[in-house]
Structure formats: structure tokens, C-alpha cells
C-alpha positions in Angstrom: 7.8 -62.7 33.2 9.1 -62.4 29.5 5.8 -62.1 28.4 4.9 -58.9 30.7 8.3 -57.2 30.1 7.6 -57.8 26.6 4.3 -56.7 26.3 5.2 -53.6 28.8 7.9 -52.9 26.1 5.1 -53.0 23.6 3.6 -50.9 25.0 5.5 -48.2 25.3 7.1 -48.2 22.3 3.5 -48.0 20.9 2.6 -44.6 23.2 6.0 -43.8 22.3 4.9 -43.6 18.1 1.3 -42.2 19.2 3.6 -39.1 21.1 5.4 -38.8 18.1 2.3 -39.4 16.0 0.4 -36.8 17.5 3.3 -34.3 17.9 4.1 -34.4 13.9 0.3 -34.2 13.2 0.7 -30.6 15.1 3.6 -29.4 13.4 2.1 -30.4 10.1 -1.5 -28.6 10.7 0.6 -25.3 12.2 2.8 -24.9 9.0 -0.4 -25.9 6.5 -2.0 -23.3 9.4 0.5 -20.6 8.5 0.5 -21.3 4.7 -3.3 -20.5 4.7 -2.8 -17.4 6.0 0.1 -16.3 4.0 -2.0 -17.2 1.2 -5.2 -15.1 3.0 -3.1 -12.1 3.3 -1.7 -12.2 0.0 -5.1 -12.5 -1.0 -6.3 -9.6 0.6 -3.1 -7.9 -0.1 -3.7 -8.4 -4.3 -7.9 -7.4 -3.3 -6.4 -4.2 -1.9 -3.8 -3.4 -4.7 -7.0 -3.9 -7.3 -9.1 -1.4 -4.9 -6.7 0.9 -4.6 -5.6 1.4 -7.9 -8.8 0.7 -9.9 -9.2 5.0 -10.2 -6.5 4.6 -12.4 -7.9 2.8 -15.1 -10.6 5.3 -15.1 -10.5 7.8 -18.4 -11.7 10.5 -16.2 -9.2 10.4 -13.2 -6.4 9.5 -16.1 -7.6 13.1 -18.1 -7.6 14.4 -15.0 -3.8 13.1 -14.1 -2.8 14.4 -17.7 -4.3 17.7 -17.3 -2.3 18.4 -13.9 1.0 16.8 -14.9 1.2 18.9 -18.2 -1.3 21.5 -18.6 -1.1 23.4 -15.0 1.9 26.0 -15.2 2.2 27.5 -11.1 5.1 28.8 -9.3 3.4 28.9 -5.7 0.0 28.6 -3.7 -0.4 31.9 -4.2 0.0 31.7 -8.2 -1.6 28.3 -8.5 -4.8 29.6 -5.9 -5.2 32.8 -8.3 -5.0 30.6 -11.5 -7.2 27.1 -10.7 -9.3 28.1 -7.8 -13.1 26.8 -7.5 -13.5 29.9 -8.2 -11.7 30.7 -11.3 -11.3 27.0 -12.2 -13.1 24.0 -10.6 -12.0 22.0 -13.8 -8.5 22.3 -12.9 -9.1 22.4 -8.9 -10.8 19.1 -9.0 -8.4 17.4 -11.3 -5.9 18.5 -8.5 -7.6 17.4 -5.9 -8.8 13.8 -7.5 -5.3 13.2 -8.5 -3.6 13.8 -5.0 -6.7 12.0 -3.0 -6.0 8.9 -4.9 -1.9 8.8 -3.9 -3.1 9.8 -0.3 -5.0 6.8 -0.2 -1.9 5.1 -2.2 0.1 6.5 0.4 -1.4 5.9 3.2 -1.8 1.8 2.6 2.0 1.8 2.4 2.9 3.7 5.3 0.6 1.7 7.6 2.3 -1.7 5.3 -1.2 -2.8 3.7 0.4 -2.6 0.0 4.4 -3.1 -0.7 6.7 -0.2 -1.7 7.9 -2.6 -4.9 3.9 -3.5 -5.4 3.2 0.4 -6.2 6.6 1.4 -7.9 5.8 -2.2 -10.1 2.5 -0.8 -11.0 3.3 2.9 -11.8 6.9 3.5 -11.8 7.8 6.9 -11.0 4.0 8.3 -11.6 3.2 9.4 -8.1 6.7 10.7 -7.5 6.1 12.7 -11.2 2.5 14.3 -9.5 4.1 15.0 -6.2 6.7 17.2 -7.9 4.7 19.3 -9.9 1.8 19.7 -6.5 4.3 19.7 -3.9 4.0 23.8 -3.7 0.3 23.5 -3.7 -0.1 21.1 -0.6 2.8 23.3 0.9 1.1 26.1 0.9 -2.3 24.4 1.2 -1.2 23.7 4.6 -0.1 26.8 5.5 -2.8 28.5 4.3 -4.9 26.2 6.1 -3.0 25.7 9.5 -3.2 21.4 8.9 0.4 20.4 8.5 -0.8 17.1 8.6 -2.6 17.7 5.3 -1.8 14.9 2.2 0.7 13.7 4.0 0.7 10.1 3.0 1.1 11.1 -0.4 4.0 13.1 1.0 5.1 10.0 2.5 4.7 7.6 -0.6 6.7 10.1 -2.5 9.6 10.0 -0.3 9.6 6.0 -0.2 9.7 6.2 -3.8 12.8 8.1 -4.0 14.2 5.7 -1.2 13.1 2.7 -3.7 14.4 4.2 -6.5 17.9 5.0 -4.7 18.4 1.8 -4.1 17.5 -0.2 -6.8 
């Protein structure tokens, strides 16, 4: 009788361990589960970031940047339309253009959280907030003029976060 409560003992202390056993081998292959893909979206994240921003290190799209920021003088649509149109200017038009499409793009990864606020203002500081300044009439009245409202407006968007960024840090 000793020998069978004994043994039954045993016994269940041994499924007892394998429970336990098994249970901690499932806890440990979640987290390592959720590390993995922490690391995978980080990953992606930092692939994104160098996709997104690689126009940047480009001499054209930077000559391009320079040329809005400090060579365009405009007071409205109107002024800037009769000054740098395709037709008067496709220099100037296009370096508009390729300067804005690349903070839409900016802009639109953050507002649907693909890249982090602090990842962009990290990178280029005040830069985007700088170009949105000096275009804002000329997306203003782009829209108007061409009945989208919705028109560039992540780069809207990305300017506004980085005004909220700055603000608070």
C-alpha cells in the first residue's frame, strides 16, 4: 500500500513538473515570439526610414530644396502661378513639386504611424516645417484653384506634428 501511494505520489508530482514544464516552455517561446517581431518591425521600420528619405541625399532633389527655400520670392498662387509656372518656369515648378512630393510621402508614413514623429524631426530637424512655410500659399491656393482640398495634405499634416514636437520638447 505504501508502495502504490508512493508511486501514485510520484507520479503526480512528475505530471505536476511536465504541466509546469510545458507551461514555462510557452511563456518562454511567446515573449522570444514577441521579441522577434519587435525586432521585424523595427527592422522594416529602419528599411522604410532609408526608403523614404534616400531623395534626400540626392544633389538634385537637395538643389532643388535649396532653390525653393531661398531663391523663390511669392506672395500668393496667384503671384507664385504667374512667376514659376510650366509655362514660364518648369525649372522652378518641378523643384516645387519634387520638394513637396517627397514630405507628402514623409507625411503620409507618419500619419498612418509607419515612421515616428522623433524619427523624422531626428533626421531633419525643422526642414520640412522650413519648406512648408515658404509653399504653404501655393498648396493653398493649389487647392482652390483645383477644387482638391485634400491636395498635399500629409505634408500639411507632418508640418503640423512638427510644430506639436517641437512645442513640447
Amino acid at each position: 500500500m505504501v508502495e502504490q501511494v508512493t508511486f501514485q505520489t510520484v507520479f503526480q508530482f512528475l505530471q505536476t513538473v511536465g504541466i509546469l514544464v510545458g507551461v514555462f516552455y510557452y511563456v518562454m517561446t511567446i515573449r522570444t515570439n514577441q521579441r522577434n517581431q519587435q525586432l521585424q518591425l523595427e527592422t522594416r521600420q529602419l528599411q522604410l526610414y532609408n526608403s523614404a528619405f534616400q531623395p534626400v541625399h540626392n544633389k538634385e532633389w537637395m538643389l532643388a530644396f535649396l532653390d525653393v527655400l531661398y531663391n523663390l520670392e511669392f506672395e500668393d498662387y496667384e503671384d507664385f502661378m504667374s512667376k514659376y509656372s510650366p509655362g514660364s518656369n518648369l525649372e522652378a515648378y518641378s523643384s516645387v513639386i519634387l520638394t513637396i512630393e517627397l514630405f507628402q510621402r514623409i507625411g503620409l508614413f507618419v500619419e498612418e504611424k509607419a515612421l515616428d514623429i522623433d524619427i523624422v524631426t531626428r533626421h531633419m530637424g525643422n526642414t520640412a516645417l522650413r519648406l512648408w512655410e515658404r509653399v504653404e500659399p501655393f498648396v493653398i491656393g493649389h487647392r482652390e484653384k483645383t477644387g482638391d482640398p485634400f491636395h498635399w495634405r500629409s505634408f500639411e499634416y507632418l508640418a503640423q506634428e512638427l510644430k506639436k514636437y517641437q512645442q513640447e520638447h
